[in-house]
N, C-alpha and C positions, 0 to 999 in steps of 0.2 A: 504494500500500500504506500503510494506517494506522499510523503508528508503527510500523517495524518491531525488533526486537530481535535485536541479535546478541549470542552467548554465547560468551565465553571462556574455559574451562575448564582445570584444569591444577594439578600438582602446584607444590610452593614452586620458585621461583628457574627457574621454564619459561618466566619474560618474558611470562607473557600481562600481567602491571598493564602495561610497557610499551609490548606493542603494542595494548593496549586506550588507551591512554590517546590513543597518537600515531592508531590508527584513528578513534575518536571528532573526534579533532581535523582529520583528513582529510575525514570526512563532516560536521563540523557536529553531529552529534550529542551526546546526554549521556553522560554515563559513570557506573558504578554503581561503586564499588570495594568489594565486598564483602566482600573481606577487613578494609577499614580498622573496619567497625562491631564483628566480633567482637576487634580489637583494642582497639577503643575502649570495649566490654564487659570487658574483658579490666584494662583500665588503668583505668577509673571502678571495678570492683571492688577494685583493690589499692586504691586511695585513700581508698574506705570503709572499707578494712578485711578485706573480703570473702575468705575464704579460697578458694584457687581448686578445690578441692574439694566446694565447697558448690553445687550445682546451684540450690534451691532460690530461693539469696539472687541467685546472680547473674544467673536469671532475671529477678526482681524487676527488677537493676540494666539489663537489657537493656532490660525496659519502659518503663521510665523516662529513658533514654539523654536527657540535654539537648546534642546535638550538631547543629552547621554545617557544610556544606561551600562553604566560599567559592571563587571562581573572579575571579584578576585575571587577564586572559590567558589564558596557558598555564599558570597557576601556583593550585594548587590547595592550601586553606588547611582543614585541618581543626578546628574550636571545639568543645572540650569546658567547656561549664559556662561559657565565657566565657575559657576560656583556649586560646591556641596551640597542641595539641598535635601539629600536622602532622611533624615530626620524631621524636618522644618515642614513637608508637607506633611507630615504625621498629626500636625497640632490640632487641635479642636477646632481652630479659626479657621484654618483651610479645610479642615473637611467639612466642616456647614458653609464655606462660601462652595466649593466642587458639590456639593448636593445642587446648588442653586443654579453654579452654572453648567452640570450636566442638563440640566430642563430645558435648555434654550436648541432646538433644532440646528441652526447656524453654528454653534460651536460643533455640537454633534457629525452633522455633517462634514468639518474640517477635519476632524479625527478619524475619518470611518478609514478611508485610505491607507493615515497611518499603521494604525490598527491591522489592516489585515497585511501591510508588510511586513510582519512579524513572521508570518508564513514563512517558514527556511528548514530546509531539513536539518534533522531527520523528524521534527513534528513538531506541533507547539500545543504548549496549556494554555490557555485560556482566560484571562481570570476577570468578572464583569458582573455585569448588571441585564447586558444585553448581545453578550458573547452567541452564544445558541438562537438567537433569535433574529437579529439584526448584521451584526458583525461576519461571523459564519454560519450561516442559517444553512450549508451542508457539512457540517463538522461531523466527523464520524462517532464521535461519543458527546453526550451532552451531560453533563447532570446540573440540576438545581438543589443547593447546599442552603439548609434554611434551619432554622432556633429559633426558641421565644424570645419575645421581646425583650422579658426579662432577665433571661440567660442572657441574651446579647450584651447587658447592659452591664451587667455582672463581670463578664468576659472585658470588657471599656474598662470598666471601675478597676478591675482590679490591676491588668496591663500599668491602668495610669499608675495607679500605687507603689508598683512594681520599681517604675523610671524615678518615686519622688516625685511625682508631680501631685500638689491636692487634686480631688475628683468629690462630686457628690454623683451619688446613685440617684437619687431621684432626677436630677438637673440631665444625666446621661442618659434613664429611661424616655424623659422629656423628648429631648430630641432623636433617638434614635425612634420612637413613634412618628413625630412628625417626619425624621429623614424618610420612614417608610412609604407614609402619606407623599411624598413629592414624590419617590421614584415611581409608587405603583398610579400616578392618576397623572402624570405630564401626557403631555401630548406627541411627543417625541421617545417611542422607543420604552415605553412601560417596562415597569420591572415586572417577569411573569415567568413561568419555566415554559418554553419550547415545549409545544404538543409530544414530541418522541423525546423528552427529556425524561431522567429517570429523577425523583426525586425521594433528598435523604434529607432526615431531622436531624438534625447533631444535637439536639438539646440536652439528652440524658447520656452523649457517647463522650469519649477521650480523642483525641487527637489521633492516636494509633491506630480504632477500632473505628475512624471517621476514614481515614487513609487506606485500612485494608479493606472495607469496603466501597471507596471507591477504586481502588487497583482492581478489585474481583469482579467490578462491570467494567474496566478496562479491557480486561483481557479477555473477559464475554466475548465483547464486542470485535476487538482486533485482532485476538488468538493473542498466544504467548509473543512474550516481549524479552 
């Protein structure tokens, strides 16, 4: 099978970046993190200036994106403009301004391309909102990777904890309910699982037992790897 692509789809804080990340690195494969461009759209527009309400301009700025994804190892280094920002789109700020300006069509649009030149052998993961649906809508494996709300939030909370950084649980379920409300009702590219998409809860699983079963609908689908 030429280049095949698998998609991981899923609402915020479902662990698909993670088990996309550790999948890819299982098969050898590349990895897309699509979420990281609209953050990175999201953050080149605050720096110009760009109000995050302006569809328009931060199309522009998505076109224009001067961004790297390095790879030492296992360790994945984001370059905007020449600068480090692999940590910095992580914040809270930027990902409720990328919630807002994922919504806007026109940015969407600008990215779709990027996105699918990720396609390189010997295959790529996937990792999105709109991966299976939009992006590679003939991807040969799809899954949609989904938890509670309040798992989700649990999973934020405690991440932040982790780095030192304060977090309230309540202010995190807040938003990751609304982030859910903006992806599943824009007008551009809804968040939904793909009709032939398999979908898995990770709510009550671990990391390991969320990974081997997605590898075991990998290899379903593609035969041994």
């Amino acid at each position: 099978m030429s280049n095949p692509v698998i998609t991981i789809d899923g609402p915020s804080g479902s662990g698909k970046g993670t088990i996309s990340q550790l999948l890819a690195q299982k098969l050898n494969f590349h990895m897309l993190d699509s979420g990281a461009l609209y953050r990175l759209t999201a953050l080149a527009g605050a720096l110009q200036g760009v109000a995050m309400d302006d569809e328009a301009a931060l199309t522009a700025v998505a076109e224009s994106l001067e961004v790297l994804f390095e790879t030492d190892g296992e360790t994945l280094r984001i370059v905007l403009q020449g600068q480090d920002v692999t940590e910095r789109i992580r914040s809270e700020t930027v990902s409720m301004n990328a919630s807002r300006v994922a919504a806007y069509p026109g940015v969407r649009g600008a990215l779709l391309e990027r996105q699918r030149a990720f396609r390189q052998p010997p295959g790529l993961v996937a990792d999105g909102r709109d991966m299976g649906t939009v992006v590679f809508p003939a991807a040969q494996v799809k899954i949609f990777l989904t938890a509670s709300a309040e798992e989700r939030a649990r999973r934020r909370y405690q991440q932040l904890r982790e780095k030192g950084e304060s977090a309230c649980f309540d202010a995190i379920l807040e938003d990751i309910v609304a982030r859910d409300g903006r992806d599943k009702n824009r007008a551009a590219a809804p968040l939904k699982p793909a009709d032939d998409a398999h979908i898995l809860d990770s709510t009550a699983m671990s990391i390991d037992a969320v990974l081997a079963s997605v590898f075991a609908i990998v290899e379903t689908q593609l035969g041994p790897l």
